[in-house]
Each structure stands twice: as structure tokens, then as C-alpha cells.
N, C-alpha and C positions, 0 to 999 in steps of 0.2 A: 359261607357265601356272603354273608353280611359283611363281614369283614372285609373280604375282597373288593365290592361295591364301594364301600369305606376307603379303600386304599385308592379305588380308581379314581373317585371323586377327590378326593386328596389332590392326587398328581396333576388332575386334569384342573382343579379351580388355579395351581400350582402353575401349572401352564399355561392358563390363560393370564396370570397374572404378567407371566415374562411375555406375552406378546403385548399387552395394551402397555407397558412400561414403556418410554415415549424418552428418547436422548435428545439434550437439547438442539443438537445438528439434526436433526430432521426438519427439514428447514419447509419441507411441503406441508406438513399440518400444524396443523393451529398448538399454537398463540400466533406461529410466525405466516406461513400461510404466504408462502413466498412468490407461489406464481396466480395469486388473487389478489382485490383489492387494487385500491390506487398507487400508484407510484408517482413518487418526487425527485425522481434523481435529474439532475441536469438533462439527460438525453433525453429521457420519456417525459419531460416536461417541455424541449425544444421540439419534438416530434409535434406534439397536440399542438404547439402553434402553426407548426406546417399543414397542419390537416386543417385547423382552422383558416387558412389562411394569413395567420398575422404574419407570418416569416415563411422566406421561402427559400433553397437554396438554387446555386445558379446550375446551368443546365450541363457543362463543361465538368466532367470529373477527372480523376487525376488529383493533380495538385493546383487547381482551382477550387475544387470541394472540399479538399483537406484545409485550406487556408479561411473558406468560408466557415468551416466547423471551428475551427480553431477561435475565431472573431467571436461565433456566434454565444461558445461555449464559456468563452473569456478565457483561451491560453493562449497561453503566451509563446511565439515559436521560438523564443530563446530557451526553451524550457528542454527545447532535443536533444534526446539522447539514442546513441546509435545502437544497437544488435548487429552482429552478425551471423548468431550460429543458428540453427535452424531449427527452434523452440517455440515454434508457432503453428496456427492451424495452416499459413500458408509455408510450409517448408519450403517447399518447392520454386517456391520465387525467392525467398532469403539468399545469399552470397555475398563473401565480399566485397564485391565491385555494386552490388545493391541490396546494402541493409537494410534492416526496418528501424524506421523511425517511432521514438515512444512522446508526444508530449503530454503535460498533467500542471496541473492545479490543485488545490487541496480535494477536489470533489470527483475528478473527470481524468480518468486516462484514454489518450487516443494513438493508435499503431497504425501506421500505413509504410508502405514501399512502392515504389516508381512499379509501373504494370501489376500495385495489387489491389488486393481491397480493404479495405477501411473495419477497422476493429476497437469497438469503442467498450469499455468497464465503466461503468458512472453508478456513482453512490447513492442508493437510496440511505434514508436518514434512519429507517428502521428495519429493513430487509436484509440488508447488505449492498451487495455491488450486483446491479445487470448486465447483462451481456448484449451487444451489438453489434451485427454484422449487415457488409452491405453487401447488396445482392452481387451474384455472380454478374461481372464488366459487359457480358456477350445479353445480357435477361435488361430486354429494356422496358419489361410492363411490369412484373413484380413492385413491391415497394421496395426505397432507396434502401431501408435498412428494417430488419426484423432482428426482433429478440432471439437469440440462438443458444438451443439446449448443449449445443457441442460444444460450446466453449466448456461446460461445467463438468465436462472430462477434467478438466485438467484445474480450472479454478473453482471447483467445491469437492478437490479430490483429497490427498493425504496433507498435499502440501499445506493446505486451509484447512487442517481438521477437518474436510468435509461439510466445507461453508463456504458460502458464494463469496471466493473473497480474492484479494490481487495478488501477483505472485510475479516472481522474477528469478533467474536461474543465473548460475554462474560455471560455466563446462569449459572442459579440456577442448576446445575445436579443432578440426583440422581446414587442410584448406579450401574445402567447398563447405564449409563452415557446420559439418557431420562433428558430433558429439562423440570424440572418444573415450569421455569418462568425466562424471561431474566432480567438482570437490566437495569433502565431506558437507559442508554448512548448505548447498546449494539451495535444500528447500526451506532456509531459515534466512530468506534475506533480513535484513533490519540494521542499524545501528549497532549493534552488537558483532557482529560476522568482520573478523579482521580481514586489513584492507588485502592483506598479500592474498586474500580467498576470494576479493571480490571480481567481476567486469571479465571475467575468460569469457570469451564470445562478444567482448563489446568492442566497442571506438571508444578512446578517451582521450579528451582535447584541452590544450592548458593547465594540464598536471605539472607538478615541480620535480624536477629530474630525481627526489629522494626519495618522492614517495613509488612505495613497491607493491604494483596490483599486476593482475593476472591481462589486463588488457591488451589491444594494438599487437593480437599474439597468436600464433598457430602452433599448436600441439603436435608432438612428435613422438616418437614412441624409442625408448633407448637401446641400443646394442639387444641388451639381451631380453625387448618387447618386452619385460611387464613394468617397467617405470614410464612415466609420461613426463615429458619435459614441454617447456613452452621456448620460441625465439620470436624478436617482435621483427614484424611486416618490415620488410627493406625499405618501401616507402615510406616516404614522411607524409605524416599527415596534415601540414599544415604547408605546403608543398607542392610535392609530387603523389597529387594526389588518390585514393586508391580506387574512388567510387567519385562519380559527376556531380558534385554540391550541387551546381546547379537546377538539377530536379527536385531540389528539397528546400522546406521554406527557410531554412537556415542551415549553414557549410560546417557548422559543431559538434560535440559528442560531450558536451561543457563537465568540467569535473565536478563541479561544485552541483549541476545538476543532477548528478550522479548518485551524489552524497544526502542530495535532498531526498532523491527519490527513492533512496534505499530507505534514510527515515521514514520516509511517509508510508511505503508499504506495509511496513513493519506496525508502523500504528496503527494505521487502517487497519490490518489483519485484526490485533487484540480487540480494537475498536468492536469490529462485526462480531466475532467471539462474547466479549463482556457482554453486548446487546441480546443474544440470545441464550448468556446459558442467565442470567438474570432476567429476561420474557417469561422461561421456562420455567425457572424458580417461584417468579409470583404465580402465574397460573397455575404450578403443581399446587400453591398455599390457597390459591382460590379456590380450588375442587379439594380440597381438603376441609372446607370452612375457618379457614385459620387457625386448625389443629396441628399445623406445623411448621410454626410463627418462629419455632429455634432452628429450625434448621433452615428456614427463608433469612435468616441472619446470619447464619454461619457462610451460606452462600455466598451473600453481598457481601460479606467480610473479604472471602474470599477472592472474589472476584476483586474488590477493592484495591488488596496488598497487591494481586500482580500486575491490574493496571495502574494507580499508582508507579510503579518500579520502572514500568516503563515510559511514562510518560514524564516522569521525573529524570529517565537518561542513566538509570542507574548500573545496567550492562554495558553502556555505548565505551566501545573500543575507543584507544588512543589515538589520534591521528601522529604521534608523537614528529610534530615538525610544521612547516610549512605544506601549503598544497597545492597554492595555485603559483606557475612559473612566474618568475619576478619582471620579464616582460610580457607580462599580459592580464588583462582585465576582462572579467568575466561579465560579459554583457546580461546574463542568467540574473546575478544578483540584484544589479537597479531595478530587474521588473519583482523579483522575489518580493523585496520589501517595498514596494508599491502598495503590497494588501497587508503589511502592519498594522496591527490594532497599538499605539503609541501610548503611554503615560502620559502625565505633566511635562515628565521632565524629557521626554522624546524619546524615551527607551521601550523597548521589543524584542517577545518572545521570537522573533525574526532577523534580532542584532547576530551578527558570525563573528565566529572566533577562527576557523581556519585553522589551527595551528593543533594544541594538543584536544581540541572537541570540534564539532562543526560550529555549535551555539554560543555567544557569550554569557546566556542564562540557560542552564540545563533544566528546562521545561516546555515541552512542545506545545508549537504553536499549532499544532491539533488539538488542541482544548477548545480552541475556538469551531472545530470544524462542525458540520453539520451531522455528522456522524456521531459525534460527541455532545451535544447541547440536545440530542434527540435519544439518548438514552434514558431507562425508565429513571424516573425525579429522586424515588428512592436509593439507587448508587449514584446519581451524579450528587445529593447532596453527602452523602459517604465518602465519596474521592476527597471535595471541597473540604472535608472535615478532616479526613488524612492528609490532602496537603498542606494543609495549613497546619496541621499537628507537627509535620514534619518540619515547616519552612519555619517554625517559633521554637522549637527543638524540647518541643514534649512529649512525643510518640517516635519511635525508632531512630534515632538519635545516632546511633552506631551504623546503624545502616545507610545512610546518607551524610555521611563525616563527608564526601568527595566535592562538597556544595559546600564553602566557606558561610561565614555566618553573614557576612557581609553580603555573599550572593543571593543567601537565604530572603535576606531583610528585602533587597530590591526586588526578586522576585516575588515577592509576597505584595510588594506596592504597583508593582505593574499588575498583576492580577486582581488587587486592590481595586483596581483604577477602571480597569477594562473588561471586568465579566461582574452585570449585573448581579447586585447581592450576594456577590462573593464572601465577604466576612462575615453578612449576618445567618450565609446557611453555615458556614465552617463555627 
């Protein structure tokens, strides 16, 4: 009988261990404590001044409020990029003749379409990304915009490991812009996902006739329905054209935006990731009392090597060519590097290359973002310490051969130059 009792207690202290075991994606209790506490992300900081009254928005919604948001928030509308397929909470308004529009900034992404509503993601610096939705068009007393748990179906589902985080799809569409089948990479946007995988379901504008994406395209199903083929829209887009620019604060679907914005998700994503499985790490070593100081280092190491890897460019696909068409200039770019942080010598983690990379230094200018200067002190001076191990060619050496020595040394001075205390934490 004793024995039994013995075994019970066994299993059961056994079992309670597995329930208080705590993954670092559980983003609702603490260390992270996601839906408490203050927030700093652009929207829920321009919100408090609307309640305060310091700012206010005008009373005409539509694309009068969309362009007020945009000012407010500081994007830029050359920043739009189009969707067509219908990958969103508003499906039902998406079509080709009226996409949804995405613009962004390093901090802020905002989706709207002509008759819909307004869908904002903004970066908190330690939570991740919140969600914003505006009231239903017909609801004139509610507030303009409320924090909405529905979006985090989809953005703190598989595709974000199950973190509040930004996400973009690439599908086979047909022509009411119905998903007949995603390609493989769909929920891995980034830098890394070849081009011929990216933009099924999008608009793309000022691309160079060589380069081969899934865009400007409707899915079709072959002969003998289990292959999926793409043909692009008869219409020209720069043209005869498919949807009324007019409704929109700009007539684009810019490639290079494209390109930007597929990086940036991509980092954002690891970004909110490295933040909380290293939250998680220190707090597991605080309730521990510092009895498990090796394995809080193993962590950060860990966490280290993969952001590192990405933020150094070291999966990013070839663009192998040109990108943007030889008559035409992308208006995207002059606002891009408007928020340059510059060297002496005027060079920036925001200089393009366009051709075989987007960057002409392969190190994201996400280093600068708020996402990134707001992680815990202990992995940001660990990253500092690896990249700089890497960009002096002491520490993995083999692994970043694709980074000349040459490119090494300037990006080493522009970082140098422009992130406080750079070489004295590396």
C-alpha cells in the first residue's frame, strides 16, 4: 500500500512538473505578459495622444484616414505594396480589381482597401507586434480602432511559432483571388525564399522583364487538375489598368518594396523570437537563483548563432541579375534611405545593390530598429561580440566567406560609426 501511495505521488509531483513547465511562446504570462503593462509600439502610443487630445484624426474615413495614418505614423505611401488574393480577415472585400494595400516602415505595418477597414501590426520594443483593427464602417460610436484578438489566429499561429509576429503568404490564386494551393515556402517569408516562390497573389510593378516571380498572375489547374500553373493578367499594369489607382495613395505595387518588405518581415519574425526565448531564459535562471548560469549561456549562445546568420544575410537568395526595369525608377528608394543612419564617409546599411543581393553591405539595417536595441543587454552585447568576431575573421570564418574582406572591414566602420559603443561591447 505504501508503495502505491509512493508511485502515486511520484507520477503526480511528475505531472505537475509538466504542467508548470512554461515554453517560451506563451506569450500571456510572465516574464512576457503580453496583454499587460504599457505599450510603446507606434499605434498605442499615437492612440494616447488622440485620447489626450494632442492629435487627432480627421473625420472622413476611407482614404483620408488611411493617408492621415500614414503622415501620422511616418510611412511613407511609396512604401505600397499590392495583394490580391484573399489572405486576410477582410476576404470578402479583397479581388483583383480591389486589392489590399500594405504600407510599412521599419516599426508599423498598415493594410487597407477601398470600401474596407483599416488593419494595423505595430511593434512593441518588447512584446512583439499588436494588433489593430478599425471599427466596423456602418459602428459610428465605438472607438476608431481597438486591439483585436482575431487577428492572432493567424499572426501568433504556426506561421510565427506562436508569437505575435508579422507574416505574409505567397498562393497559387485564381481569379477572384481564392487560394488554390500555397507554395511550399509560403509561411517562411524572408530573404531567403527564392524569388520564382515569391508575390502569387500579389501586384508587382517596375520589375525587370528577367526577373521570375509568381506575381501579376492567376492560377490554373492543368489538363489533368493535380498540377497548378500560373498565366499573367492580360492587362498591363502600368496601363490598362486592372484596379482604379486612383482610390489609393499611390498607383504602385514597387519591386523593390517588395524586396524590402519581405526582409524586414523575416527579421522582425526572429527579432520577436530571440526577445522572448532569451526573456524566458533569464527569468527561468532568476527562479532558479542562478543555479543554472550554463545553461542561460548556452541559450544566448544559441539564440546568438541564429540571429546573427540572419541578420548578417547569410541565407538570402540570389537575386542573380538586375531588378528593377531600365526604364524606370523607383520612387520607394529615395524615401528608403531618407532614414539612413550614414558614416563619415556616407555610406549605409540602406545603400542597394539590386542585382545579385538587395544590400550593397549584407547586414540589416534592422539592427538599428526598436525591436532590436530593446532586447535583453545581455544578447544584444553577444550579437556585437559575434559580429564583430565574424566582420575581423576570428570566429566562423568559413561560414560567412560570402562577405569579402573588404566588405567586412566597411561594414565593421559603419557600425563603428553608428551604433553607440559598438566596439567597446564587441
Amino acid at each position: 500500500m505504501r508503495e502505491s501511495i509512493l508511485i502515486i505521488l511520484f507520477f503526480t509531483g511528475l505531472c505537475s512538473s509538466f504542467v508548470k513547465a512554461q515554453a517560451f511562446n506563451d506569450y500571456s504570462e510572465p516574464p512576457h505578459n503580453y496583454w499587460g503593462g504599457d505599450l510603446n509600439d507606434p499605434m498605442s502610443l499615437l492612440l494616447k495622444k488622440v485620447e489626450s487630445g494632442e492629435a487627432k484624426f480627421g473625420k472622413v474615413l476611407g482614404l483620408p484616414l488611411v493617408e492621415d495614418l500614414l503622415k501620422a505614423l511616418k510611412i511613407s505611401k511609396d512604401s505600397q505594396i499590392l495583394v490580391f488574393s484573399k489572405t486576410s480577415l477582410q476576404r470578402a472585400a479583397v479581388s483583383a480589381s480591389n486589392p489590399r494595400a500594405i504600407y510599412f516602415n521599419e516599426d508599423v505595418y498598415l493594410g487597407w482597401m477601398p470600401n474596407g477597414r483599416i488593419e494595423i501590426a505595430s511593434a512593441d520594443p518588447e512584446k512583439g507586434f499588436m494588433f489593430f483593427f478599425q471599427r466596423p464602417l456602418k459602428d459610428k460610436k465605438s472607438p476608431l480602432f481597438i486591439r483585436d484578438k482575431v487577428c492572432l489566429e493567424c499572426h501568433a499561429g504556426s506561421a510565427t511559432n506562436f508569437l505575435p509576429g508579422p507574416l505574409g503568404r505567397s498562393v497559387f490564386p485564381d481569379i477572384r483571388g481564392r487560394s488554390l494551393g500555397s507554395v511550399d515556402s509560403y509561411e517562411l517569408i524572408g530573404h531567403n525564399v527564392p524569388i520564382s516562390e515569391r508575390w502569387g497573389g500579389w501586384y508587382v510593378t517596375g520589375a525587370h522583364s528577367s526577373l521570375k516571380h509568381m506575381g501579376n498572375s492567376i492560377a490554373y489547374r492543368s489538363s489533368n487538375k493535380k498540377e497548378l500553373k500560373l498565366k499573367v493578367m492580360k492587362s498591363k499594369l502600368n496601363s490598362d489598368r486592372i484596379f482604379e489607382s486612383s482610390k489609393y495613395p499611390n498607383s504602385d505595387s514597387d519591386i523593390v518594396a517588395l524586396l524590402i518588405f519581405d526582409h524586414q518581415v523575416g527579421i522582425h519574425y526572429e527579432l520577436v523570437e530571440a526577445a522572448y526565448k532569451a526573456r524566458q531564459a533569464i527569468y527561468n535562471s532568476e527562479k532558479s537563483d542562478g543555479s543554472n548560469e550554463d545553461e542561460l549561456e548556452e541559450e544566448i549562445s544559441n539564440i546568438t548563432d541564429n540571429l546573427v546568420s540572419h541578420l548578417l544575410m547569410k541565407d538570402e537568395t540570389k537575386l542573380s541579375g538586375e531588378v528593377l526595369s531600365l526604364s524606370r525608377d523607383s520612387t520607394f528608394i529615395g524615401n528608403f534611405k531618407k532614414r539612413s543612419k550614414n558614416d563619415s564617409e556616407g555610406r549605409s546599411l540602406r545603400d542597394l545593390e539590386l542585382k545579385n543581393r538587395i544590400f550593397k553591405y549584407p547586414c540589416s539595417y534592422m539592427i538599428y530598429s526598436k525591436s532590436f536595441t530593446a532586447l535583453p543587454e545581455i544578447l544584444r552585447n553577444s550579437i556585437f561580440k559575434q559580429i564583430r568576431g565574424v566582420l575581423t575573421n576570428k570566429i566562423k570564418v568559413g561560414e560567412y566567406d560570402y562577405i569579402s574582406d573588404e566588405k567586412k572591414l566597411e561594414i565593421l566602420e559603419i557600425l563603428g560609426e553608428t551604433i553607440p559603443f559598438f566596439s567597446i561591447r564587441s
